[in-house]
N, C-alpha and C positions, 0 to 999 in steps of 0.2 A: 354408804359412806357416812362418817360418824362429824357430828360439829369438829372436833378436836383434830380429826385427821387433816379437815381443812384449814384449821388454825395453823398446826403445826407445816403444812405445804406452804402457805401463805410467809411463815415466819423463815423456811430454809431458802423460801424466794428473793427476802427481801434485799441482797444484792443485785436485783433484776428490775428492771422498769416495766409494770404490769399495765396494764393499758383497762382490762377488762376480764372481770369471773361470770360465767355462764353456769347455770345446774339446769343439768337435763338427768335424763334416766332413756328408760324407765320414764314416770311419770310425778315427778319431785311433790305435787301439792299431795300424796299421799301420807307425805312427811310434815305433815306443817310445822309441825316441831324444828325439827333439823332444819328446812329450808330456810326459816324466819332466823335462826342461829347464826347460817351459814352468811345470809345477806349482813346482819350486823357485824360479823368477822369480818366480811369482805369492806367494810365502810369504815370499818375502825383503820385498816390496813391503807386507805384514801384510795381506793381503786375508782377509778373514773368513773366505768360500767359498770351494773354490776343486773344483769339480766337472768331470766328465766326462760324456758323453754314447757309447754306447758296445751294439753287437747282441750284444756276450759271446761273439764266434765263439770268441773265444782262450780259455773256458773249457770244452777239452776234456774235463775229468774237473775231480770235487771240487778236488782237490790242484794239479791246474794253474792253477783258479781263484785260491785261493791266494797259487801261485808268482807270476803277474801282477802282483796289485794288492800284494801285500807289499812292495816297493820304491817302489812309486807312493804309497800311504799314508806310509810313513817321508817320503817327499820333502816331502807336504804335502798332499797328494790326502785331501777329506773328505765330497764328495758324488758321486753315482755314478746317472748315469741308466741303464737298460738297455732297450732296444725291443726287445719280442716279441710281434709278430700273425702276423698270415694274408697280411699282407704279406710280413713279414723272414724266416718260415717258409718260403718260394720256394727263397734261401739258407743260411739258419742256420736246423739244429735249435732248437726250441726250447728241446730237453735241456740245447744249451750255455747259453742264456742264463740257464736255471734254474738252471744249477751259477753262474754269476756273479753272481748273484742271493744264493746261498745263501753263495759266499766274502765277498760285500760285507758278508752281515750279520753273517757270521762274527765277521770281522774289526772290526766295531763301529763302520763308517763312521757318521757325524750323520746323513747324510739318505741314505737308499737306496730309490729310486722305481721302479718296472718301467709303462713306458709301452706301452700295448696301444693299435692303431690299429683306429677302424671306419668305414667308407665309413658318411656320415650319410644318414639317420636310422639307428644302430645297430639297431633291431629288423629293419632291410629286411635279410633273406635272402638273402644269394651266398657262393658260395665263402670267399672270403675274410674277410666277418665272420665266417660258422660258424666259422670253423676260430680268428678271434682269441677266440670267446664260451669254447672249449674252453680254449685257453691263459689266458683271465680266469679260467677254474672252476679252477684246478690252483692258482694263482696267490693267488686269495683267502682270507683268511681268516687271514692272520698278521700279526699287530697290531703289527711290526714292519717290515712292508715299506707303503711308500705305492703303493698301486694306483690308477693313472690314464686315466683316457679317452681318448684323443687323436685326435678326428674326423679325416680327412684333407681337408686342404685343396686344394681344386681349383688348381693352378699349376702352372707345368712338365709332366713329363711324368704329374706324376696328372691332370692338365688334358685330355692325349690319350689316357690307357689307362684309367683308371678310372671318368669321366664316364657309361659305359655300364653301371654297376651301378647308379648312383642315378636318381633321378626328376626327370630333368630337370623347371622350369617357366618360366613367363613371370615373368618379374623387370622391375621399375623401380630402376634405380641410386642405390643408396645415397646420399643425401647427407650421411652422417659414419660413420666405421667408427675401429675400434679397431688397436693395433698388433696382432700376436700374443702370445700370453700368455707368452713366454717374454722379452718385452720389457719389458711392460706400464706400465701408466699412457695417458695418452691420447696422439696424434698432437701434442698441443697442449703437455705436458708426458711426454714418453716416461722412463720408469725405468731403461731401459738401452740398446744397442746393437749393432751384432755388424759382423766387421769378416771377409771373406773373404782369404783366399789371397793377392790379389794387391793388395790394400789397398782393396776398396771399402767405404765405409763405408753401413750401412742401417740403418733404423729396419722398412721390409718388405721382406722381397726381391724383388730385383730390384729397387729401386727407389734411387736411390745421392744420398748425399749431397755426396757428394764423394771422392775417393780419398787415403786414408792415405799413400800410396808417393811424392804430388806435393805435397799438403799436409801441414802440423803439425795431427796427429789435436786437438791440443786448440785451434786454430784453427777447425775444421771443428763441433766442441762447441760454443763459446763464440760460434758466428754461428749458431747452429742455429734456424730461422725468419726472417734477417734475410741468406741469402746470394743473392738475387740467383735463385735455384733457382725459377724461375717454373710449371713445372709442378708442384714439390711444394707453391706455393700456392695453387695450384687446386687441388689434391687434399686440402689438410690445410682449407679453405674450405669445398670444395663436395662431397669426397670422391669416389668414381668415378664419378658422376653428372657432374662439371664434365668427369673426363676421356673421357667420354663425349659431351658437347657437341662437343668440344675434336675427337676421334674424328671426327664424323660433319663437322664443318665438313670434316676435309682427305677424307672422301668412304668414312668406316666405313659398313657396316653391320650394326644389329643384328641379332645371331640372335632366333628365336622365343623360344629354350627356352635353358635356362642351366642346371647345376647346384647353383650357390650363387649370393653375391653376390660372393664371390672368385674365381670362375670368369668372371663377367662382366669384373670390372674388370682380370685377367691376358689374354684376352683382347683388349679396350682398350687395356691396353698392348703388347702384342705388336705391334700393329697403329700404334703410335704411336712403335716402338723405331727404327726408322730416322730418322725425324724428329730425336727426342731423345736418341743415341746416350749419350750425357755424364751425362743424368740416371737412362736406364731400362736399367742396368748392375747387374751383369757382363751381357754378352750372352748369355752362356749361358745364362741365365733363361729364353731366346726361342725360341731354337734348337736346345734339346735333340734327340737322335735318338731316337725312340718304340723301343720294345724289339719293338713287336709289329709294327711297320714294318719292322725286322730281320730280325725272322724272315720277315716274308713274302718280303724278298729274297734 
């Protein structure tokens, strides 16, 4: 996403009471360019919050930690998320994150969170919880930092690689579910939205409202339940249970065993994305390439 794209989102918003702008990715400090742009548009615009989302690769040492957010703070930069499990540990020390960690709170950021991922239920034992239980224990304990849970959500590719630490079961589809909590409020009235790269606009991913890049973002807003989007009212009606109907009429069929209920219903849409090209966007949602299907070739 381009500075400009978010200027002009920001500008067809401003009949809207904004509360707060978030950049995630992907991994936003790849950009420092665009990021540092993006926070000054978001403060010229008086947005309260205006955070990032962020694995702190780039806080090589204390002092480099620092050196990053020092300019990003002055721009207008006041909340700061950073991920550190047994996931993002694969790639990033956790050391770095913990120095981003410690520059954020240095520095006196408003809200400074450290989000740690655990394949649900958290007690279940693999690899990958043990080692986020270890970065929780390092982590706790400073009445300054917000320390957060963050289950992983069965979609994409945790959909085909991580499926196999949890306990799979027999699930019946949901008939109402919630957005994610970085959204929140209900399907019926959502509290925010998030808008990708190439302007699709979502309430869950992969699932698209319409795209920013062909329509006026505050067009796409102000029709929001009333656009014609006939699988998103089946789904905000019947939730993944309708698109599960919906599924097996054009000749799905259910698995036994499921991971979650978001595992069922990414699934269901996977399987319903040719159909519905237009609504169960970006494609990329569908067709990720499995990392351990790479290696195997």
């Amino acid at each position: 996403m381009t500075a400009q794209d978010v200027k002009r989102y920001l500008a067809e918003l401003r009949g809207h009471p904004l509360e707060s702008v978030w950049i995630y990715g992907g991994e936003p400090f790849l950009y420092p360019g665009v990021l540092a742009e993006v926070i000054k548009i978001s403060k010229r615009k008086g947005i309260a919050q205006i955070g990032v989302l962020t694995n702190g690769y780039w806080a090589t040492s204390p002092s480099a930690g620092l050196r990053k957010l020092s300019p990003l703070k002055q721009a207008g930069l006041n909340a700061i998320i950073i991920s550190t499990d047994g996931l993002h540990a694969e790639a990033v020390s956790p050391d770095l994150a913990i120095n981003a960690i410690r520059a954020a709170l240095k520095m006196g950021f408003k809200k400074v969170i450290a989000s740690v991922a655990f394949i649900p239920p958290r007690k279940l034992s693999n690899p990958i919880n043990d080692r986020s239980e270890e970065i929780w224990a390092k982590l706790k304990g400073n009445p300054h930092l917000l320390l957060e849970e963050n289950p992983v959500v069965f979609i994409g590719r945790a959909a085909q690689e991580l499926s196999d630490y949890c306990q799979p079961k027999k699930l019946k589809a949901a008939q109402k579910c919630k957005p994610p909590s970085y959204i929140g409020g209900s399907f019926d009235e959502p509290q925010g939205l998030e808008i990708d790269p190439y302007g699709w606009v979502m309430i869950c991913p992969g699932f698209s409202l319409g795209n920013a890049q062909k329509q006026p973002l505050a067009k796409l807003v102000e029709q929001y339940g009333n656009s014609g989007n006939t699988l998103w009212s089946i789904f905000c009606s019947h939730g993944p249970a309708g698109l599960l109907n919906l599924a097996q009429e054009k000749g799905y069929h259910q698995r036994a065993l499921y991971a979650s209920d978001c595992h069922l219903c990414y699934e269901v849409r996977k399987f319903l994305q040719p159909y519905y090209p237009e609504y169960l966007a970006p494609a990329g949602c569908y067709n990720e390439i499995s990392r351990k299907r790479q290696r195997v070739r």
